[in-house]
OpenMM code with the backbone's topology and positions (N, CA, C; nanometers):
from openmm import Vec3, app, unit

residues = "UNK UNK UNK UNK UNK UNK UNK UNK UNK UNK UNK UNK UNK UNK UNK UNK UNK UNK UNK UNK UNK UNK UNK UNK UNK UNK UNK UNK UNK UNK UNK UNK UNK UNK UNK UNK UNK UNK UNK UNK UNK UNK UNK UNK UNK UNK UNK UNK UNK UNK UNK UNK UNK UNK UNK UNK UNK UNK UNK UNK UNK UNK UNK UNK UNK UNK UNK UNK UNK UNK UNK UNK UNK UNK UNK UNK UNK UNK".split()
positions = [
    Vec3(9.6742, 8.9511, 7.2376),
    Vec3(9.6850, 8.9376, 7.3809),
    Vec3(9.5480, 8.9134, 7.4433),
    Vec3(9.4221, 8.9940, 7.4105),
    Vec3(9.3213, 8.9889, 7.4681),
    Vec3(9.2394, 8.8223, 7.4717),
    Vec3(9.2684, 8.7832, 7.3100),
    Vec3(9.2272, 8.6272, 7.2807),
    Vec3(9.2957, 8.5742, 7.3503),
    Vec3(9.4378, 8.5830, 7.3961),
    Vec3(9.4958, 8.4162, 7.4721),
    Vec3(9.4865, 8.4355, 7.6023),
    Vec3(9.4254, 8.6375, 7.6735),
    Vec3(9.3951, 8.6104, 7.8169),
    Vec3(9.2421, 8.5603, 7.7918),
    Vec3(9.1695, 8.5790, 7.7003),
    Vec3(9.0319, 8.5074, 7.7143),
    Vec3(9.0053, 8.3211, 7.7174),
    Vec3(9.1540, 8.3019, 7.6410),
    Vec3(9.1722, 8.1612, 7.6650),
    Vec3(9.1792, 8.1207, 7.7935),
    Vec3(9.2364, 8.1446, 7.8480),
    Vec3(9.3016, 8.1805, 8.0434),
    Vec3(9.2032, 8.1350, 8.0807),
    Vec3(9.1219, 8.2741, 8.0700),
    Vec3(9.0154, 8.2821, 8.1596),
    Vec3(8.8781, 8.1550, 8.1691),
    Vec3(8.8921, 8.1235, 8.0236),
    Vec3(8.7448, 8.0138, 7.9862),
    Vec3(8.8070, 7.8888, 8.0789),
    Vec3(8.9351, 7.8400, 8.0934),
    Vec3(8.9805, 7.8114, 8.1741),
    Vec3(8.9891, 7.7939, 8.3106),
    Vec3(8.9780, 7.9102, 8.3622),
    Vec3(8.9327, 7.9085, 8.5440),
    Vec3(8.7908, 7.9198, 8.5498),
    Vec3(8.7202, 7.9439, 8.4030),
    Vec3(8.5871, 7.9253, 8.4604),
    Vec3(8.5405, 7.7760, 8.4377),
    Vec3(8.6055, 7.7342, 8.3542),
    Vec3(8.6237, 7.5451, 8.3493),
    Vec3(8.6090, 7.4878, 8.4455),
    Vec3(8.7424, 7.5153, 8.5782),
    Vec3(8.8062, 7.4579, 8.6527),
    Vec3(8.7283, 7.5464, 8.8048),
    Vec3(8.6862, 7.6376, 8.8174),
    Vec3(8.5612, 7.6814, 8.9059),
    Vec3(8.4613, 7.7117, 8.8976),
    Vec3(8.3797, 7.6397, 8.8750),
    Vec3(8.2202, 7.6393, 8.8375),
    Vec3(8.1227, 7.7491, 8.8918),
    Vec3(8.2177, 7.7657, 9.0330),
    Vec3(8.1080, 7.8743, 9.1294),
    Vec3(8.1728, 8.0122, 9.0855),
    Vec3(8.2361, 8.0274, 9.0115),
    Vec3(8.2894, 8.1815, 8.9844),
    Vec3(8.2045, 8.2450, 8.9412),
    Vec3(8.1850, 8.3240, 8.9013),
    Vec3(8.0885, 8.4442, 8.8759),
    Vec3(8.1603, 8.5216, 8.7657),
    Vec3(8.2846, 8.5904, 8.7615),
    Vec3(8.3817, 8.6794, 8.6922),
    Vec3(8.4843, 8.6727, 8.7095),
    Vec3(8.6065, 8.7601, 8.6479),
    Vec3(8.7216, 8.7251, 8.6353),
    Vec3(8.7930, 8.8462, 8.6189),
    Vec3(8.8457, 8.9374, 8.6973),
    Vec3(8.9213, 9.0252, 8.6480),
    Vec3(9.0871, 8.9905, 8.6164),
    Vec3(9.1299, 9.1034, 8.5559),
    Vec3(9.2570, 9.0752, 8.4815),
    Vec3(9.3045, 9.1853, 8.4132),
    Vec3(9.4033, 9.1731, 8.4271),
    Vec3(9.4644, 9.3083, 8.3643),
    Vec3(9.5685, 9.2788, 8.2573),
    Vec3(9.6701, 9.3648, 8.1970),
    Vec3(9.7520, 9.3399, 8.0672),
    Vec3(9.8370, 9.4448, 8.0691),
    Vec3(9.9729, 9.3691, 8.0980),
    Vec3(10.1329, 9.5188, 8.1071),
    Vec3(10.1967, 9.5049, 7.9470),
    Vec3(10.1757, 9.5917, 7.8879),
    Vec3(10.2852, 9.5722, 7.7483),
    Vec3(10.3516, 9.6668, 7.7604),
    Vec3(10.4582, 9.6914, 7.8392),
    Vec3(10.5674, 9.8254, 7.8282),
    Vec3(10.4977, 9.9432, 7.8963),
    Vec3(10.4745, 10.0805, 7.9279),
    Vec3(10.4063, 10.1168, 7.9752),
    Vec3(10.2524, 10.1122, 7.9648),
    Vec3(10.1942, 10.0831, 7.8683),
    Vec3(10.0600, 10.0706, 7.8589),
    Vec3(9.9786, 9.9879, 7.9627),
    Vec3(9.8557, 9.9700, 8.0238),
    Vec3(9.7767, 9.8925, 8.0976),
    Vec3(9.6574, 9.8777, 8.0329),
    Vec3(9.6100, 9.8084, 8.0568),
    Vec3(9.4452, 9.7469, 8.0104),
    Vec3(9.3810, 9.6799, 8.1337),
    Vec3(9.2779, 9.6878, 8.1899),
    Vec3(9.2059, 9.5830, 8.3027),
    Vec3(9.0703, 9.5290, 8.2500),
    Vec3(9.0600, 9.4440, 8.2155),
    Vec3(8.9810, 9.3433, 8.2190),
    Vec3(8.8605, 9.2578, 8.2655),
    Vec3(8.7623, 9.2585, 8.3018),
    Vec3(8.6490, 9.2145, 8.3522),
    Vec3(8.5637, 9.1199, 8.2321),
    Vec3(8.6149, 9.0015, 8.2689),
    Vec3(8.5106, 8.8995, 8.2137),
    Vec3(8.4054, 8.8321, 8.3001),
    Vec3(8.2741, 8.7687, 8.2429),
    Vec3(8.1925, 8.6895, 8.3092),
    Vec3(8.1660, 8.5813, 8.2398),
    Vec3(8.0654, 8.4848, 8.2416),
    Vec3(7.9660, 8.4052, 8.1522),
    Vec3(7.9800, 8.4427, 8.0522),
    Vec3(7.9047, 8.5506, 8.0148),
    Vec3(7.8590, 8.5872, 7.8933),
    Vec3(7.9592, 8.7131, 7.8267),
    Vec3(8.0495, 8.7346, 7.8710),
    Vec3(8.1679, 8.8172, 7.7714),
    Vec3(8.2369, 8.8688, 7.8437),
    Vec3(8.3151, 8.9710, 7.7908),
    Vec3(8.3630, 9.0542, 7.8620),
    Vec3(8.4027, 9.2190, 7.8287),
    Vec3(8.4612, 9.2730, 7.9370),
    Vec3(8.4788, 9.4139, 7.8498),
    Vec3(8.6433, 9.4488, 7.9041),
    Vec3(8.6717, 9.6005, 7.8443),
    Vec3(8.8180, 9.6142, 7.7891),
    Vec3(8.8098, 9.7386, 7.8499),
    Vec3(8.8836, 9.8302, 7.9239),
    Vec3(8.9507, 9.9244, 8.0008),
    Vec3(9.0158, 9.9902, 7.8293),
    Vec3(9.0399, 10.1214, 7.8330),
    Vec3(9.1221, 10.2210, 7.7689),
    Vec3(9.2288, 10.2019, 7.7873),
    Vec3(9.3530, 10.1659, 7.6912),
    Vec3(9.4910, 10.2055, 7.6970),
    Vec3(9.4840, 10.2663, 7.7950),
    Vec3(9.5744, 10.2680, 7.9434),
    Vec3(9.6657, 10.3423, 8.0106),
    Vec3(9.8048, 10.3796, 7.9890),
    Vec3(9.8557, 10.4676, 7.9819),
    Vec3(10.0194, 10.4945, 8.0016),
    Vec3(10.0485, 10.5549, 8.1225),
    Vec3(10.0958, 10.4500, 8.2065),
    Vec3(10.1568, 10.4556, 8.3570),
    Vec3(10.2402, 10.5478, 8.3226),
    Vec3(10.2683, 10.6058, 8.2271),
    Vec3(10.4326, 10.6722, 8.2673),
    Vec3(10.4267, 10.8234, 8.2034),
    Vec3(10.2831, 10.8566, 8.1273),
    Vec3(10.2378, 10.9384, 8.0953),
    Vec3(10.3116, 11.0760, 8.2296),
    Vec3(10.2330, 11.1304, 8.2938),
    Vec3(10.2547, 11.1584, 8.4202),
    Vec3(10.1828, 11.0969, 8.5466),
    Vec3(10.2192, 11.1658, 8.6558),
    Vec3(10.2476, 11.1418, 8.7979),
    Vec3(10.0827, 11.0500, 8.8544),
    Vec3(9.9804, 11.1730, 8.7311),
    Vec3(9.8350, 11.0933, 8.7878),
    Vec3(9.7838, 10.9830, 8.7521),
    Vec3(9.8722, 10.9443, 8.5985),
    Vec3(9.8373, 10.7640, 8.5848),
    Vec3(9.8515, 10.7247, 8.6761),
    Vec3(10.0066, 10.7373, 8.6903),
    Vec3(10.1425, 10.6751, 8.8217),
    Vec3(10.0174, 10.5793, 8.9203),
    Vec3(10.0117, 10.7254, 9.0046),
    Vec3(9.9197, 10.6970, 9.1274),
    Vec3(9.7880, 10.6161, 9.0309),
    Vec3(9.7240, 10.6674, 8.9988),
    Vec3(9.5898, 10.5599, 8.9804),
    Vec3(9.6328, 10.4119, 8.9458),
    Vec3(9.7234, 10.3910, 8.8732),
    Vec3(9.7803, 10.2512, 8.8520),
    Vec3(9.7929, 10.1565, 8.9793),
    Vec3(9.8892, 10.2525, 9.1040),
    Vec3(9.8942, 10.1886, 9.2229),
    Vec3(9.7493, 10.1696, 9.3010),
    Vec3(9.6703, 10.2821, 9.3071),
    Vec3(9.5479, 10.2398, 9.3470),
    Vec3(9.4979, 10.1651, 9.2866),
    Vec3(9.4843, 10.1341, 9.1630),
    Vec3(9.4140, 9.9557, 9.1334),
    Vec3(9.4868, 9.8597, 9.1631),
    Vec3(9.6183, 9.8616, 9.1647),
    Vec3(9.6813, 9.7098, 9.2001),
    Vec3(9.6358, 9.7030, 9.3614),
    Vec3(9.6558, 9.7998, 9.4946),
    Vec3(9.6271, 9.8207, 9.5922),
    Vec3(9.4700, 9.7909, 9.6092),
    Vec3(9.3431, 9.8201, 9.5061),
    Vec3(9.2591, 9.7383, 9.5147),
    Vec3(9.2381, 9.6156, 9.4649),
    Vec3(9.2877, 9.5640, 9.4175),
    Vec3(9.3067, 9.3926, 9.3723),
    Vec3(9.3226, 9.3765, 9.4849),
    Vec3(9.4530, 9.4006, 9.5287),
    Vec3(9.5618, 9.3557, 9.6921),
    Vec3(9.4296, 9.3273, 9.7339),
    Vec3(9.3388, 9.4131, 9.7857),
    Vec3(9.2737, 9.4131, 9.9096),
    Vec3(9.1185, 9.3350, 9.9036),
    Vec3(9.0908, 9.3214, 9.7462),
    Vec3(8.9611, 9.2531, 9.7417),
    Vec3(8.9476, 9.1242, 9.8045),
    Vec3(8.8159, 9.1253, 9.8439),
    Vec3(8.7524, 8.9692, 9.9064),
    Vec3(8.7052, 8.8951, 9.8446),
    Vec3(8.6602, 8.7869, 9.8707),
    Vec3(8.6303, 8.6392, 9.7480),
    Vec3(8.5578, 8.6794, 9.6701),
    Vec3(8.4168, 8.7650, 9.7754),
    Vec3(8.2867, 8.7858, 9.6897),
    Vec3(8.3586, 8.8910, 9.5614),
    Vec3(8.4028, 9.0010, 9.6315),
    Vec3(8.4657, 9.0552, 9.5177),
    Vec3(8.5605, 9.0189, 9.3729),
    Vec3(8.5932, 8.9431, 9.4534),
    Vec3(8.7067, 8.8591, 9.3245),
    Vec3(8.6242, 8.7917, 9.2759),
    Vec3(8.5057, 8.7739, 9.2370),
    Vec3(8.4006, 8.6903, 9.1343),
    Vec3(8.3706, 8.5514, 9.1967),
    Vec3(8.3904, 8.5139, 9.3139),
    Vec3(8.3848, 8.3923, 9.3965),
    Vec3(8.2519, 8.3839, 9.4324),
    Vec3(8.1554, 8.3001, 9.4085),
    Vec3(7.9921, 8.3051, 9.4823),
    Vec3(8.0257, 8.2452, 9.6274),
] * unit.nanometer
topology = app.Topology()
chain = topology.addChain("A")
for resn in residues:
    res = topology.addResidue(resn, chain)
    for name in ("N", "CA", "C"):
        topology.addAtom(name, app.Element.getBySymbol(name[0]), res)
């Protein structure tokens, strides 16, 4: 999974030159992974299990709720 989202990604950095980074995340059944690539590599988040209990739960929604809300600069946009 991680190789064909890194495929993805070499991809939008193909196709937007001014990007900077790339976040991204990965759902396989309850598990999560988030993602942060740049230029020069990237790195890998710890297994999550959303379904573990109540305090994944919530932290899960607070990162999608910060994606929601990020701005260009934030989203890796120069």
């Amino acid at each position: 999974t991680t190789v064909q989202l890194a495929s993805y990604v070499r991809e939008v950095f193909g196709a937007q030159y001014t990007r900077r980074f790339v976040h991204a995340f990965t759902i396989c059944g309850s598990l999560v992974r988030y993602h942060l690539f740049d230029r020069a590599g990237g790195s890998i988040s710890q297994k999550i299990n959303i379904r573990k209990n109540r305090r994944t739960e919530e932290l899960f929604i607070r990162i999608l709720q910060a994606y929601l809300s990020m701005d260009p600069t934030h989203l890796g946009f120069d």
